[in-house]
C-alpha positions in Angstrom: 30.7 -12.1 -12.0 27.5 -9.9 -12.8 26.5 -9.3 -9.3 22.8 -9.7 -10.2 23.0 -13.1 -10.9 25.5 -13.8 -8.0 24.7 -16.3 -5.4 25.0 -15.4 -1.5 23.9 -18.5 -0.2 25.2 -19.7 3.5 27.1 -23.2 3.6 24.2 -24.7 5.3 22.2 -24.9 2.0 24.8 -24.8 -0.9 22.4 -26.0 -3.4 19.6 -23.1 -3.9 16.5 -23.7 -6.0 17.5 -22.2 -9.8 13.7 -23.2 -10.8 12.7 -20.0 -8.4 12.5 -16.5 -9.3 15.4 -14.0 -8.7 15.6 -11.8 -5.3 15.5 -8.0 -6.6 18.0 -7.6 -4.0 20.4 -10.2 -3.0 19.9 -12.2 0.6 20.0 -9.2 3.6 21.5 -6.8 1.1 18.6 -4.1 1.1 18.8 -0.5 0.6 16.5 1.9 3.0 14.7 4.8 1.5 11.9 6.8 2.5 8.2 6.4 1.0 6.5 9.2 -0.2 2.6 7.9 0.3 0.5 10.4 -1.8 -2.8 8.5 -0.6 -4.5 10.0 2.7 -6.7 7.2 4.3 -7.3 9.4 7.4 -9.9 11.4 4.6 -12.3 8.4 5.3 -12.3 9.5 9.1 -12.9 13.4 8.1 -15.7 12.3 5.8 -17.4 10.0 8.9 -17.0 12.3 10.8 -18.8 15.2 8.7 -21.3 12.9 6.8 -22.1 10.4 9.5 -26.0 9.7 10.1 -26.6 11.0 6.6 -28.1 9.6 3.9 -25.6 10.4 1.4 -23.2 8.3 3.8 -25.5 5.6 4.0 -25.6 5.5 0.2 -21.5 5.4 0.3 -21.4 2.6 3.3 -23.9 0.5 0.9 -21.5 1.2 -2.3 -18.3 -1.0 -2.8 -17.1 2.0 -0.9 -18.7 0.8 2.1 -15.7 -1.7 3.0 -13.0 1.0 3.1 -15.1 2.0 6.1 -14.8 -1.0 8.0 -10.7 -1.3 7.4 -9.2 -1.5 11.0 -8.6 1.5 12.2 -5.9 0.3 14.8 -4.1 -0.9 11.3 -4.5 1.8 9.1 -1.7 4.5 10.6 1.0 4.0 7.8 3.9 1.7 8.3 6.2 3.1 6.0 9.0 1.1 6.2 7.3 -2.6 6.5 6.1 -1.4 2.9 9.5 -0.3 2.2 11.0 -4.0 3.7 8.1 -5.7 1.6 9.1 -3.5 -1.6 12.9 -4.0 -1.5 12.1 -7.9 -0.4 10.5 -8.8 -3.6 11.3 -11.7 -6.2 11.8 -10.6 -10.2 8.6 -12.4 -12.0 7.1 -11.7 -15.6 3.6 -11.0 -14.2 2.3 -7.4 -15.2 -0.4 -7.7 -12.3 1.3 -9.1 -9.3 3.8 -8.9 -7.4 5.7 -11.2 -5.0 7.2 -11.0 -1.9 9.6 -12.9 0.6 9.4 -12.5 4.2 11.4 -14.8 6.5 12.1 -16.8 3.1 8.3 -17.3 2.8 6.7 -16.1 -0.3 3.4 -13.8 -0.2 1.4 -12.4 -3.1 0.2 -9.5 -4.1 -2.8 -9.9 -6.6 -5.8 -8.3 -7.5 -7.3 -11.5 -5.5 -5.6 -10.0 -2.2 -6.5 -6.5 -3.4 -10.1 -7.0 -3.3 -10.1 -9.6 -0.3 -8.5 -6.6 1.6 -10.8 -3.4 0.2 -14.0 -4.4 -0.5 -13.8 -3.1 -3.5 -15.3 -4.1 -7.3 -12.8 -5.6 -9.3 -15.2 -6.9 -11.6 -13.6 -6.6 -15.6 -14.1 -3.1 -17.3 -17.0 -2.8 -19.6 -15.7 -3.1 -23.3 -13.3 -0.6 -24.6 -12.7 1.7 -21.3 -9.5 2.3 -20.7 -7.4 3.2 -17.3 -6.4 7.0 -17.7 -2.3 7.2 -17.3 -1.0 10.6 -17.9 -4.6 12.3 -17.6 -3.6 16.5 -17.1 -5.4 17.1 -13.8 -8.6 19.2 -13.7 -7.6 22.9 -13.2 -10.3 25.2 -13.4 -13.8 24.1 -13.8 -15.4 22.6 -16.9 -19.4 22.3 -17.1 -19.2 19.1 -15.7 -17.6 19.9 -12.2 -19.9 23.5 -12.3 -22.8 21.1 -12.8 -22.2 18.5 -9.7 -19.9 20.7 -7.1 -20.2 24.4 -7.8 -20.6 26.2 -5.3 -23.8 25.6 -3.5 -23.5 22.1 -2.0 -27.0 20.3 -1.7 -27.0 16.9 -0.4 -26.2 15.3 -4.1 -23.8 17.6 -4.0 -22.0 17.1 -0.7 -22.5 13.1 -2.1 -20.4 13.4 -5.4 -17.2 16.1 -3.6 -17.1 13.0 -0.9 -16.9 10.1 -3.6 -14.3 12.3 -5.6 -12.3 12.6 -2.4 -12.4 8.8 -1.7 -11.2 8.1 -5.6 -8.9 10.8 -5.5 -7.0 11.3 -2.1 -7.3 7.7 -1.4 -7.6 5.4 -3.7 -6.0 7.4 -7.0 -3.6 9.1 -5.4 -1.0 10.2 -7.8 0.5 13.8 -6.6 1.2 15.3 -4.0 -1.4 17.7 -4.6 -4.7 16.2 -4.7 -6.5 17.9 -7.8 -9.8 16.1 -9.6 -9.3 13.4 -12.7 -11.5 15.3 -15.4 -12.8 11.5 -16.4 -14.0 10.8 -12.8 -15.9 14.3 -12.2 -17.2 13.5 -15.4 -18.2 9.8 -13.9 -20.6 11.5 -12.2 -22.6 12.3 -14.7 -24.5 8.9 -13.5 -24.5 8.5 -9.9 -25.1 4.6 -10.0 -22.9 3.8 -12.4 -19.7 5.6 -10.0 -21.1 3.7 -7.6 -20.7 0.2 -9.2 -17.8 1.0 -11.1 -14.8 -1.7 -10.6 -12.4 0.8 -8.7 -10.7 -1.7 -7.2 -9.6 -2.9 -10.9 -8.7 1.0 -11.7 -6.6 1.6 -8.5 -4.9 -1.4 -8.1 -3.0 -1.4 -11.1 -1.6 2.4 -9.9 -0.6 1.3 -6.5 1.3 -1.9 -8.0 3.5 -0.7 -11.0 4.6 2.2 -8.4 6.1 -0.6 -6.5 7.7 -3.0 -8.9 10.3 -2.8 -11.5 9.0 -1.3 -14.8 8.2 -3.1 -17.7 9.6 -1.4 -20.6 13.1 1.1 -20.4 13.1 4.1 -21.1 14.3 4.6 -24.7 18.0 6.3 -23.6 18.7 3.9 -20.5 21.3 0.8 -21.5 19.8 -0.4 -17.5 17.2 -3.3 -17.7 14.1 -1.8 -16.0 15.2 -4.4 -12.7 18.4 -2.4 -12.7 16.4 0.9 -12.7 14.2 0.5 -10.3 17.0 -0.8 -8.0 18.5 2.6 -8.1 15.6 4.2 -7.7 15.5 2.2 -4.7 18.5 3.0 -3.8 18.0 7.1 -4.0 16.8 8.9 -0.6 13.1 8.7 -1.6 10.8 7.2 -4.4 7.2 7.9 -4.4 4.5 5.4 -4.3 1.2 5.9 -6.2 -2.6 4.4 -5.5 -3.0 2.5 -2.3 -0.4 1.2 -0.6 -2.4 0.8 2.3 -3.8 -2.2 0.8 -0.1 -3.8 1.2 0.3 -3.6 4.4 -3.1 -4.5 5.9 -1.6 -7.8 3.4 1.0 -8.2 5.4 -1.1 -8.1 8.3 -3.3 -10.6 7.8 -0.5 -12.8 5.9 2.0 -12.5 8.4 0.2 -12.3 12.3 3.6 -12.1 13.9 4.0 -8.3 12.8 1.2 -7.0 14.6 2.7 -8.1 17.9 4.5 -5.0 17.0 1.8 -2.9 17.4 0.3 -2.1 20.9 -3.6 -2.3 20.0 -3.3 -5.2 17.3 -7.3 -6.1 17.6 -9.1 -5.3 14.7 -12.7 -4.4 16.6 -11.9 -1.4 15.9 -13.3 0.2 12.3 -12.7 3.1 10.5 -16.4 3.7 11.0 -16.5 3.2 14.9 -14.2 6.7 16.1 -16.6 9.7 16.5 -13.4 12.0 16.3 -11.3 12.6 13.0 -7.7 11.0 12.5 -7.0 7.6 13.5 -6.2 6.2 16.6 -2.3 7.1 17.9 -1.0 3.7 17.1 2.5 3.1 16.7 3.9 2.2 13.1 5.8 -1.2 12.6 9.7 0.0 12.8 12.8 -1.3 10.2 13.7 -3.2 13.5 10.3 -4.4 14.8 10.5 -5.8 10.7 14.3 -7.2 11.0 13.2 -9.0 14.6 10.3 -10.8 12.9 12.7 -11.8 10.4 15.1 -13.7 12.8 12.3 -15.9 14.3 12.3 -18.6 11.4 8.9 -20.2 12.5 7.2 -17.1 11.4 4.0 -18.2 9.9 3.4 -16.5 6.6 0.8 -17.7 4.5 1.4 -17.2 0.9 -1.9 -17.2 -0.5 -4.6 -15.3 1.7 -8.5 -16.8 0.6 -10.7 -15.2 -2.0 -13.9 -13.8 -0.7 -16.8 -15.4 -1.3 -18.4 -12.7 -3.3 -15.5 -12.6 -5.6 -16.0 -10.9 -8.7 -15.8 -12.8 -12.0 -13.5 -12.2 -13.4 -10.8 -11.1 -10.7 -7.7 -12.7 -12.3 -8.1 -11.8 -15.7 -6.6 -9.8 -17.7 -5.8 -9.1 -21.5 -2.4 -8.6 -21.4 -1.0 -11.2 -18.7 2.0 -13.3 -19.1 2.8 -16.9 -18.1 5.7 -17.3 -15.7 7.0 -20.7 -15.8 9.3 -20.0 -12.2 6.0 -18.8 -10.9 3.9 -21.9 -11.8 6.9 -23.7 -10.4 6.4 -21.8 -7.0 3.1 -22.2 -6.9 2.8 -25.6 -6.8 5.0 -25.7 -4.4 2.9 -23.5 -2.0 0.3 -25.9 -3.2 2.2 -29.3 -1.8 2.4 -27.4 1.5 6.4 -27.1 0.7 8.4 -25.0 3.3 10.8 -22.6 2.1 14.0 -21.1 3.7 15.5 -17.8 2.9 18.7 -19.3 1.5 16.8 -21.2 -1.5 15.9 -17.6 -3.7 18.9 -17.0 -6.0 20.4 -13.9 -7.3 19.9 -10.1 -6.5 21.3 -6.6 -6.2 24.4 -7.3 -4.2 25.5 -3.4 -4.0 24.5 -2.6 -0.3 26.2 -4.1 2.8 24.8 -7.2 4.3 22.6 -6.2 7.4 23.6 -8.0 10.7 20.7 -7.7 13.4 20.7 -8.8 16.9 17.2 -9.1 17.7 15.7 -7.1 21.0 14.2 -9.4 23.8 11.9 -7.5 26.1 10.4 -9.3 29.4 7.5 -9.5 31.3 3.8 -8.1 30.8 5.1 -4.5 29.2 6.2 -5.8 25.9 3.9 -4.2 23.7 4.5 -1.0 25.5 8.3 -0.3 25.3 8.3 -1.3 21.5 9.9 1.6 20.1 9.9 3.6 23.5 12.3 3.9 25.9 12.5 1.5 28.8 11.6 2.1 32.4 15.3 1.7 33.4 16.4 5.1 30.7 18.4 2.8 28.2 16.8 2.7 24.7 16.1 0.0 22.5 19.3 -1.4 21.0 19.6 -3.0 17.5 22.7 -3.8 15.2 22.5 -3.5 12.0 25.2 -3.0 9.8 25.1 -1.0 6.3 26.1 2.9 5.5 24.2 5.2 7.8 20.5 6.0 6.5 19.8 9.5 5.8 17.8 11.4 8.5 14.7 10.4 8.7 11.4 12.1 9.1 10.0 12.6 12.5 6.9 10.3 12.9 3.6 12.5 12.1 0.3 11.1 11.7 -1.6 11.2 8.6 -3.8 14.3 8.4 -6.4 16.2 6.0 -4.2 19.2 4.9 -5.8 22.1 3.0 -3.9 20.8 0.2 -6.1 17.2 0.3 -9.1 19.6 -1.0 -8.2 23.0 -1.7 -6.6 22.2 -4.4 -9.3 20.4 -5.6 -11.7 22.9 -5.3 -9.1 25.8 -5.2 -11.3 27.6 -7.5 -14.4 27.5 -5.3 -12.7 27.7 -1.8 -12.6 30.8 0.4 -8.8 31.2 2.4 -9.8 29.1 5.1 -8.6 25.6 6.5 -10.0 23.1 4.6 -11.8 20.9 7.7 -13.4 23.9 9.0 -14.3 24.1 4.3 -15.7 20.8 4.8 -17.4 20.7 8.0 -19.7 23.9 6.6 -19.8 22.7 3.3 -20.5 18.6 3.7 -22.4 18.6 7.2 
């Protein structure tokens, strides 16, 4: 039997639903990999911090850059592998422009709608006959444009357009590993009000999603459908994710409340924009078993569908090029007649890896939040069981920081051989 279309259903519910889409990976059969995050969110703290009580930052926090700024701090710290479990979790659809999720057999969405609820951003349609740079050669040395609006001698309009190019660039854009300038974007700034209003949340949303679904046309030697190759990619020890997947896991936040029980400051009151210090706050990340533990508790409340805001642009959820799935609409209206789902209903799937087997941890009393991940008071450490090949060794945890490479190499040309923060601080402040 071809093993994607195998069913691993449990004898409780022989009769799955064959009107919903396909699991990418079969039921609890999900490879581990680690997440090579390109984007830097912590820049927005280094850029508060050097620009606050400005009027160039003012101009920014009034922009549809503003709401980047007022992103939960508390949340922001990278959870790499619940965007990993979200990734490998996903249902096989037809849409170019979303993707789907199931968590605790509950279906979430990933949209432009969700993208814009969570940013802030514009997502307005692109003005007639722009198109979305793909393989753009980075800026390497620079052209009149860049010698025009950075240079060297950074006046306050200055200071204004090397910030927005580090926003669009390290956070938003981010495609390498090495941040360097888009030559389309420096030459955005040509007109300061029109970067401003741009849609950039319709430019950056389609990077951070096709990095995380299958792709939709094979390459020309592969005899793999693009599912099958991106399931080994998944597979491999790493794959990279481009754009901001950031944005995916403040989702899951909001979608699914029970995760951030996981963390041990979950509030929100905090903003990107309130710390007076760079970096964010020393937050734990959600853990593959803080993700696996959610996953036991079956009244986990997920909702599938998180609201538009109300100052929605027109235009959101259109696009030229976008394909009708008919196991989608099906879906849909079931989310629409309140329909519960169980895990056991979503066919199909990747059945290569071994099926995980968790025994959930049960800590007591008031210091729940505070041996998550920790070692107890007693010496013993948290135990979990999972079953499946041993994981490679992972990466100790680090928090996010601004590098020299986040804007040396965008300015390597300009730059003396000094850190970049101490760069900034004389450069921006």
């Amino acid at each position: 039997m071809n093993q994607w279309y195998a069913w691993f259903g449990s004898e409780e519910n022989p009769e799955p639903d064959i009107r919903l889409p396909f699991w990418l990976f079969a039921t609890d059969r999900y490879p581990i990999c680690w997440l090579n995050i390109y984007s830097k969110p912590d820049t927005l703290t280094v850029l508060h911090h050097l620009l606050r009580n400005s009027p160039q930052f003012q101009q920014i926090l009034n922009s549809s850059f503003g709401g980047l700024f007022h992103l939960s701090a508390n949340r922001a710290p990278i959870s790499c592998k619940l965007i990993q479990a979200l990734i490998v979790r996903q249902i096989v659809t037809k849409q170019k422009f979303e993707m789907w999720t199931v968590f605790c057999g509950q279906p979430l969405r990933f949209s432009l709608h969700e993208f814009q609820s969570i940013t802030g951003l514009k997502c307005a349609l692109f003005e007639e006959g722009y198109e979305t740079p793909s393989s753009e050669i980075s800026l390497k040395e620079p052209d009149r444009y860049w010698k025009r609006w950075i240079g060297d001698n950074m006046d306050p309009d200055r200071r204004l357009r090397l910030a927005l190019l580090l926003i669009v660039d390290c956070v938003l854009i981010a495609n390498h590993q090495t941040h360097t300038p888009t030559p389309r974007y420096v030459k955005m700034l040509d007109n300061l009000d029109e970067f401003l209003n741009f849609p950039w949340g319709r430019e950056a949303f389609p990077e951070t999603l096709w990095s995380m679904c299958p792709p939709r046309i094979s390459p020309s030697k592969s005899k793999d459908s693009t599912v099958q190759i991106f399931c080994k990619q998944l597979k491999q020890k790493s794959i990279k994710l481009n754009g901001f997947p950031l944005a995916l896991q403040l989702l899951a936040f909001r979608a699914i409340p029970g995760l951030l029980e996981n963390l041990p400051d979950p509030s929100d009151r905090l903003r990107i924009i309130d710390p007076t210090s760079e970096g964010f706050p020393n937050n734990s990340a959600v853990t593959l078993n803080d993700v696996l533990d959610s996953e036991i508790y079956c009244n986990l409340a997920v909702n599938p569908l998180i609201e538009s805001p109300s100052n929605r642009d027109v235009g959101v959820g259109e696009w030229d090029d976008k394909i009708r799935d008919r196991k989608v609409d099906y879906m849909l209206n079931l989310i629409n007649q309140n329909q519960p789902f169980v895990k056991d209903e979503w066919l199909g799937g990747d059945s290569s890896c071994p099926r995980i087997v968790h025994q959930p941890f049960h800590p007591t009393g008031s210091h729940r939040r505070h041996i998550i991940n920790q070692i107890k008071s007693n010496g013993h450490k948290k135990q979990s069981y999972v079953v499946w090949p041993p994981p490679p060794l992972l990466n100790p945890k680090r928090r996010l920081h601004l590098h020299s490479s986040t804007v040396s190499c965008l300015t390597s040309w300009t730059l003396p051989p000094t850190s970049c923060t101490g760069w900034l601080s004389m450069q921006l402040s």
